[in-house]
Backbone bond lengths (Angstrom), bond angles and torsions (degrees), N, CA, C in turn:
res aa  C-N    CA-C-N  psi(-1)  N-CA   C-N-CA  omega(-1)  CA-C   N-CA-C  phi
1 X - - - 1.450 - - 1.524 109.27 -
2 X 1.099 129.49 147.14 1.451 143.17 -172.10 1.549 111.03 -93.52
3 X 1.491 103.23 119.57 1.630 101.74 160.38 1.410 113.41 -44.95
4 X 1.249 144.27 -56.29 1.203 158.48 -161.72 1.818 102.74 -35.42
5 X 1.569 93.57 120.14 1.440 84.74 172.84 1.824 114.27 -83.25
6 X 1.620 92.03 161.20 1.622 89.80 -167.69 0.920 133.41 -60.54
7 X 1.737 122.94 -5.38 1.038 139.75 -162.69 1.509 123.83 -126.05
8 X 1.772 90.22 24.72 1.411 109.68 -174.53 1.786 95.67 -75.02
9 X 1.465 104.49 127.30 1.407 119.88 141.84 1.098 138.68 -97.94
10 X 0.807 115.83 11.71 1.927 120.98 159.55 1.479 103.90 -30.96
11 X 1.413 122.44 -98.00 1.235 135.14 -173.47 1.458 110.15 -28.57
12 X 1.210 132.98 -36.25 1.369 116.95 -146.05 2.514 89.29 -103.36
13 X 1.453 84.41 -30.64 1.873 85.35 165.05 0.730 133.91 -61.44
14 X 1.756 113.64 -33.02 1.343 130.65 158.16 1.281 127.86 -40.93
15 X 1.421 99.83 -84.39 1.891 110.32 147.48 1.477 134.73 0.50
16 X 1.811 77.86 -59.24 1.680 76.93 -161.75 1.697 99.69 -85.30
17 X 1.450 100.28 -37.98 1.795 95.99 179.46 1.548 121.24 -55.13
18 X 1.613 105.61 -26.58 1.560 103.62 -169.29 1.913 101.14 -83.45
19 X 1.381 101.96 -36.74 1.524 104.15 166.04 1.580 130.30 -53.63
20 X 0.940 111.07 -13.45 1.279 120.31 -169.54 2.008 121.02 -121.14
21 X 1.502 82.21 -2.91 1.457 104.29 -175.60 1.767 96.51 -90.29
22 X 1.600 96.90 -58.54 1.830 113.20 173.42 1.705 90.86 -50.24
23 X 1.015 125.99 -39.43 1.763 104.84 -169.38 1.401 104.96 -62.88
24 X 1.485 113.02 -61.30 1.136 114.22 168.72 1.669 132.92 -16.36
25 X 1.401 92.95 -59.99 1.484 90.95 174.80 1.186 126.04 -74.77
26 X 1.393 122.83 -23.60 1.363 129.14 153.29 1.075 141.25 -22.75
27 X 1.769 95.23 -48.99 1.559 121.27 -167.18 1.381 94.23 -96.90
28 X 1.224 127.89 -43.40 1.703 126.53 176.44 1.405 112.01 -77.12
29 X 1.033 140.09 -2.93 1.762 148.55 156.95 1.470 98.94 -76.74
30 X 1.218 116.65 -32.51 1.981 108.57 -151.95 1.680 118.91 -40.60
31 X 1.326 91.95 -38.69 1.686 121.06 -172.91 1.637 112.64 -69.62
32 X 1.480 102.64 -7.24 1.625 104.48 167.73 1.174 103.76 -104.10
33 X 0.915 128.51 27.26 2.042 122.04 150.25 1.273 102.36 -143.88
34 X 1.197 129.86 37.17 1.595 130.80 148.97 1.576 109.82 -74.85
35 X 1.335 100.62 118.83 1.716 108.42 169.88 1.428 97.65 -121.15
36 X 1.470 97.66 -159.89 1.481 112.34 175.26 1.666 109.64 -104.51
37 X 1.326 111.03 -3.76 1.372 111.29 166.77 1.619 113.45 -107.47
38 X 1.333 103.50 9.06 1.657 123.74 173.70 0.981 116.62 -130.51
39 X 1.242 144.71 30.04 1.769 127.54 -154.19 1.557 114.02 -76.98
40 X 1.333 105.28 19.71 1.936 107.85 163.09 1.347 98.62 -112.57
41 X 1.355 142.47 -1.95 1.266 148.59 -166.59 1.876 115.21 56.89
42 X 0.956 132.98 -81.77 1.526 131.93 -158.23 2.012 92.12 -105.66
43 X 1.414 90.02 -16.63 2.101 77.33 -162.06 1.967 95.46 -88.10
44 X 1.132 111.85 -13.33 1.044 119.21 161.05 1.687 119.40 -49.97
45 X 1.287 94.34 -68.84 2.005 106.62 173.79 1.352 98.58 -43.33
46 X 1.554 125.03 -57.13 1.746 128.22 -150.77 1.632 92.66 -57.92
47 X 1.411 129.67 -47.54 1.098 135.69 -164.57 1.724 141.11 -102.33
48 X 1.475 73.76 8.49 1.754 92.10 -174.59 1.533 107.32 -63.85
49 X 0.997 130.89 -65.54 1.524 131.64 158.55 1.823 104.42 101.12
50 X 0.838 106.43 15.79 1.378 125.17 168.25 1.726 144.02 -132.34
51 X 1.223 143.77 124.93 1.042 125.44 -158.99 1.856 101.11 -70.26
52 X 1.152 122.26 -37.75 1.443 132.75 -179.80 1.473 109.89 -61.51
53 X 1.174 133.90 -33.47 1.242 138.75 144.03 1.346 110.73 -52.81
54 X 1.335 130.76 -99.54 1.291 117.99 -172.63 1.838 129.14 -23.99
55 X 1.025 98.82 -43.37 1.543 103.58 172.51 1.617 112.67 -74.50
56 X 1.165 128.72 -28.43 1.399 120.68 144.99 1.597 142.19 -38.00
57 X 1.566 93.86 -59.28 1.033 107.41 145.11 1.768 142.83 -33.44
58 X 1.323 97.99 -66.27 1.399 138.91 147.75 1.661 94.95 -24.40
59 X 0.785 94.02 -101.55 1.850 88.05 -170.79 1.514 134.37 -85.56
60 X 1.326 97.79 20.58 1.766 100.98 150.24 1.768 87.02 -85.84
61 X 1.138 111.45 -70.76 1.860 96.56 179.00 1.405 130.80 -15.04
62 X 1.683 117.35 -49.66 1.236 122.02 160.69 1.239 114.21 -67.90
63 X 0.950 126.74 -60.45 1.217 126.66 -173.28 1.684 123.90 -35.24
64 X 1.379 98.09 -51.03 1.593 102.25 162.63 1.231 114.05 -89.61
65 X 0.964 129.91 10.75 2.206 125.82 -179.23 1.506 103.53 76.55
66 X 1.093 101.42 23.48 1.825 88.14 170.70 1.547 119.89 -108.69
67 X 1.560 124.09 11.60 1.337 142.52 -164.52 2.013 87.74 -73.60
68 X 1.640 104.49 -53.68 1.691 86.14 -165.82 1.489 105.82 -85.06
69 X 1.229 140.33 -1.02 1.075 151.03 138.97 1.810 120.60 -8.05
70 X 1.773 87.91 -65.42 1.370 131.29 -163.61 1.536 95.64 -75.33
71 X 1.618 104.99 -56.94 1.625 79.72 173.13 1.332 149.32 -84.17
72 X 1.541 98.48 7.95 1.687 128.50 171.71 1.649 104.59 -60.95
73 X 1.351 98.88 -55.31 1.538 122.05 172.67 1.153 123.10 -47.90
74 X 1.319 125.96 -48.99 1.157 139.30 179.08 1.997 113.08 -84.62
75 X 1.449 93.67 -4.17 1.631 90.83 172.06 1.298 109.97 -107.46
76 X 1.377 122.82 -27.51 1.290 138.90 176.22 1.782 104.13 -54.41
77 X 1.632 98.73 -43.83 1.365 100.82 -179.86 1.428 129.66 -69.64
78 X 1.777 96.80 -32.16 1.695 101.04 172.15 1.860 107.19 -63.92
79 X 1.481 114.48 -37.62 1.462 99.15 163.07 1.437 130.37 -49.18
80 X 1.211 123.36 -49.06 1.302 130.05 -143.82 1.895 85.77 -83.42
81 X 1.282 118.23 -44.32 1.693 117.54 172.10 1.561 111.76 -30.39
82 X 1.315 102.92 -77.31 1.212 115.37 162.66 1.396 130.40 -24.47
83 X 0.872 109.92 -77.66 2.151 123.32 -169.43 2.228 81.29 -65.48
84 X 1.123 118.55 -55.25 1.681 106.80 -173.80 1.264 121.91 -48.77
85 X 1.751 108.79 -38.59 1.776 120.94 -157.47 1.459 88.01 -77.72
86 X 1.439 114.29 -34.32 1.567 119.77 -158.08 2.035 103.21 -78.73
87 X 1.283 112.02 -51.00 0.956 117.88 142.70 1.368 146.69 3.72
88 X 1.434 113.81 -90.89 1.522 140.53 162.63 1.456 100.14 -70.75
89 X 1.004 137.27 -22.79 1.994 125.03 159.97 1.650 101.96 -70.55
90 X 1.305 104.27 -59.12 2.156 99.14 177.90 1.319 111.66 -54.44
91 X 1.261 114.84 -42.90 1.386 99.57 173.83 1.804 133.76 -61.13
92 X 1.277 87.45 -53.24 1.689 104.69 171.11 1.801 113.77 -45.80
93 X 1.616 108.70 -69.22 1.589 98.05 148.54 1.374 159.93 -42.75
94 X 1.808 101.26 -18.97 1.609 98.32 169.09 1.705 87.43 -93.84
95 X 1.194 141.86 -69.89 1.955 134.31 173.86 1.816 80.28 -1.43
96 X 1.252 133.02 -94.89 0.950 140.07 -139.23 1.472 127.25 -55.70
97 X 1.830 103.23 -34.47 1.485 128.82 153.16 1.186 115.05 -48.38
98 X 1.642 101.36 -44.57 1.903 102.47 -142.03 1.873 87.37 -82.73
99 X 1.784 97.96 -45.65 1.899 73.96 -168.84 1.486 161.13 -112.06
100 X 1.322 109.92 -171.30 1.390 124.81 -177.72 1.515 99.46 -14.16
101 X 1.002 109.12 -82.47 2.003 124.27 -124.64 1.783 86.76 -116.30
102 X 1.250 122.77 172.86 1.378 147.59 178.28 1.639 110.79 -66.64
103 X 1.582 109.99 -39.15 1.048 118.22 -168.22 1.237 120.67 -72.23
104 X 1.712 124.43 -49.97 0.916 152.62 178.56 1.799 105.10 -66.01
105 X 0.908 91.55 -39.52 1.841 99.38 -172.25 1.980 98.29 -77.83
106 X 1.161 112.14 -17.68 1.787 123.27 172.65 1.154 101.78 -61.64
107 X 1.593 99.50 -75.61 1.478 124.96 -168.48 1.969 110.21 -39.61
108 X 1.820 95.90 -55.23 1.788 92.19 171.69 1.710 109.33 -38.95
109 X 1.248 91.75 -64.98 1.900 104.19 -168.27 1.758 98.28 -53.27
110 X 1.261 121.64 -35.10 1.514 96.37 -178.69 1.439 117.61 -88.49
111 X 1.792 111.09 0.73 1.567 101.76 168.75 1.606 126.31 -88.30
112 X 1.476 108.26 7.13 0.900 102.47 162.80 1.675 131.78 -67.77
113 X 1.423 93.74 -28.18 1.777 84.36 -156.83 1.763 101.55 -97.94
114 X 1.275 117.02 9.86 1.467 90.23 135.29 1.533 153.18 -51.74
115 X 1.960 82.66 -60.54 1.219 95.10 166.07 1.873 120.50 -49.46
116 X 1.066 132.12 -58.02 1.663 140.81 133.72 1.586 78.31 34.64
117 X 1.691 84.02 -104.42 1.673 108.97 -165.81 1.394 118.67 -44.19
118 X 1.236 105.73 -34.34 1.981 99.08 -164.00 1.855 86.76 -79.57
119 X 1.527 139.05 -50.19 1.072 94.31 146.82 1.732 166.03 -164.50
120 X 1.431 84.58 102.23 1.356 95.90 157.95 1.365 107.68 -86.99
121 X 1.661 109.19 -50.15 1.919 99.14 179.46 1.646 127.76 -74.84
122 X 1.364 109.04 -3.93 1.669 117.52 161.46 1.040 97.49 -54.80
123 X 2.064 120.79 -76.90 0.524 123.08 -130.34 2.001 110.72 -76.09
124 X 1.517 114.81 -18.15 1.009 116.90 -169.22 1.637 105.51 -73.02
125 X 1.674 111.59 -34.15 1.443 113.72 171.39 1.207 128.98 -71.01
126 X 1.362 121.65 -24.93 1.490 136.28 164.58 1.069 115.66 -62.73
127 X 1.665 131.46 -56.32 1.495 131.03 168.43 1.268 111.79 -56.10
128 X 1.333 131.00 -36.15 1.606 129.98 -174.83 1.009 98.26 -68.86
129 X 1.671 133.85 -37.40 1.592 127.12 -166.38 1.910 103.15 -74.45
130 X 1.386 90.37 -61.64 1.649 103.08 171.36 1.450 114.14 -12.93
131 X 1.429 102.45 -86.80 1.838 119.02 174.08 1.420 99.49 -50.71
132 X 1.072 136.08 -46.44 1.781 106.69 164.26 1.563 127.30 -51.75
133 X 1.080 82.91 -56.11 1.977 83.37 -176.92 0.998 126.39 -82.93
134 X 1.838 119.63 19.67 1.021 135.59 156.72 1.897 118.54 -82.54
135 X 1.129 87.66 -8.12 1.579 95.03 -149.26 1.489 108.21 -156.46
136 X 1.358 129.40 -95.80 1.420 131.52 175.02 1.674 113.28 -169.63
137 X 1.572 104.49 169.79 1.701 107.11 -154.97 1.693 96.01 -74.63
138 X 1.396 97.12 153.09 1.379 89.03 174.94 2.341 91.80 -147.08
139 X 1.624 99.09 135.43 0.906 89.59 171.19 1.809 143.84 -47.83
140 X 1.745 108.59 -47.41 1.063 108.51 -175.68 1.593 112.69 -63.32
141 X 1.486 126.51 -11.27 1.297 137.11 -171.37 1.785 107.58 -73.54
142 X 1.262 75.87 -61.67 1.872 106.01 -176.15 1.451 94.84 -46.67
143 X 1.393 119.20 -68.03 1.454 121.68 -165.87 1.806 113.94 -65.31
144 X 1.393 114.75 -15.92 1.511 112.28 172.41 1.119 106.90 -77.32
145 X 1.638 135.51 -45.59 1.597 151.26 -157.32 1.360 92.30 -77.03
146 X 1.602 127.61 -44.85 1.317 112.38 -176.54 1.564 122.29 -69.00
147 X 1.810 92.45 -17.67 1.697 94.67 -161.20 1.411 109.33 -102.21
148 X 1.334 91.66 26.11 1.705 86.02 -176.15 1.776 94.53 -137.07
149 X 1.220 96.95 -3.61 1.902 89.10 -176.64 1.300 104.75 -52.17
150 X 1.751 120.40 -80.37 1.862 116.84 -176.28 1.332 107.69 -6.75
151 X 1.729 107.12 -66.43 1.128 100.61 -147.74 2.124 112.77 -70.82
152 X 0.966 99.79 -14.65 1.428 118.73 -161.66 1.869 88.79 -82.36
153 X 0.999 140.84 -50.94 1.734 155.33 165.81 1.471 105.50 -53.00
154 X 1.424 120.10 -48.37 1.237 130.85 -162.92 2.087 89.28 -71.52
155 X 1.480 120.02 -53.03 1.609 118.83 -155.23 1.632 90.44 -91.79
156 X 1.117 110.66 -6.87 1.796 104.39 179.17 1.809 106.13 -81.86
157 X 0.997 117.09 -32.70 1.355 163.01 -163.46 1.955 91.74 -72.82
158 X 0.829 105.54 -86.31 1.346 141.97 160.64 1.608 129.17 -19.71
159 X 1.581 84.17 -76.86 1.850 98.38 159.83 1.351 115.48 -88.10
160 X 0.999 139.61 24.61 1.634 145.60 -162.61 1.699 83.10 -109.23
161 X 2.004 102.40 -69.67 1.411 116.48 -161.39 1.668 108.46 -62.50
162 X 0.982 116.37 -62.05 1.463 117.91 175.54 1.338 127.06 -40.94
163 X 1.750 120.10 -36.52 1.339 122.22 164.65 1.494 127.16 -64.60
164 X 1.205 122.26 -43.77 1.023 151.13 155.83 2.204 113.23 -47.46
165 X 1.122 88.48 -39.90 1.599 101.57 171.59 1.696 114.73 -90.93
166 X 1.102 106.27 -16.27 1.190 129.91 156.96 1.522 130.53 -56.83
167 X 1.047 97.81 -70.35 2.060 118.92 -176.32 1.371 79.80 -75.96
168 X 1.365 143.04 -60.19 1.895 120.55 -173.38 1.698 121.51 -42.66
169 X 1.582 102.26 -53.22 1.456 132.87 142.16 1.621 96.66 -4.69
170 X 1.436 106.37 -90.90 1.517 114.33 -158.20 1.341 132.15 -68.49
171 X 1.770 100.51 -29.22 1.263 131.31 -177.47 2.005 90.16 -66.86
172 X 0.745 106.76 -64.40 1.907 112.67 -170.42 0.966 110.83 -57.74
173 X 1.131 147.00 -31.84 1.860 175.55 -164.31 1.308 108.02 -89.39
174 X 1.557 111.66 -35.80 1.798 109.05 -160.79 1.381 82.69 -116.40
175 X 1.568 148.54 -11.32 1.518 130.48 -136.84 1.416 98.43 -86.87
């Protein structure tokens, strides 16, 4: 059994700060794989939806030296999925531990399953991109990464607001 009291948040601040730090860099890297056959840089790849696209892509990247760049980027990103999805579930569960009333203790349990989704569908668009830019475009890849972006923006979107609406939630409830 763990000294740790139950209501330790350490872990889940951690999480969320180191998750959100990797976004950061994400979003401040983006501009090193902007070409002219990319000019959004990486959101371009997520959405190309084609293997003939991607390999376009693909080699304006080489072409200027930004291909291993790209896959730094794209590994950085399979982290940052991870440590976030994991994240926004700890969080949603201690909301749910920590509170007061029935309602609030719902609301924890229903912020989890965004996070859920954002990722399972990160993660399915991130690996599809990955195995491309390891190698070369391939349609059935292209067409999963594209078809799952919305939804992957839409639960990031989603579980971001609710957690965050959450800890206000708890903070006012417990003060």
């Amino acid at each position: 059994m763990s000294d740790a009291p139950r209501n330790d948040w350490r872990p889940f601040w951690i999480l969320f700060g180191l998750g959100w730090a990797l976004f950061a860099f994400l979003v401040a890297t983006n501009g090193q794989m902007v070409t002219d056959a990319s000019p959004r840089g990486i959101l371009d790849h997520q959405v190309a939806g084609s293997a003939a696209r991607i390999d376009e892509i693909q080699r304006a990247w080489a072409d200027s030296g930004k291909l291993d760049f790209a896959r730094l980027s794209m590994g950085v990103d399979l982290v940052f999925i991870g440590v976030l999805s994991v994240a926004g579930v700890v969080g949603g569960v201690r909301i749910a531990g920590a509170a007061k009333g029935p309602i609030l203790r719902r609301f924890g349990w229903l912020t989890t399953l965004p996070f859920l989704v954002f990722g399972a569908t990160d993660y399915a668009e991130t690996l599809s991109q990955f195995v491309q830019v390891m190698s070369q475009g391939s349609d059935v890849l292209a067409q999963v990464a594209a078809a799952v972006n919305q939804t992957k923006v839409v639960s990031f979107l989603a579980g971001n607001t609710a957690l965050i609406a959450g800890l206000i939630g708890l903070r006012l409830t417990t003060a």
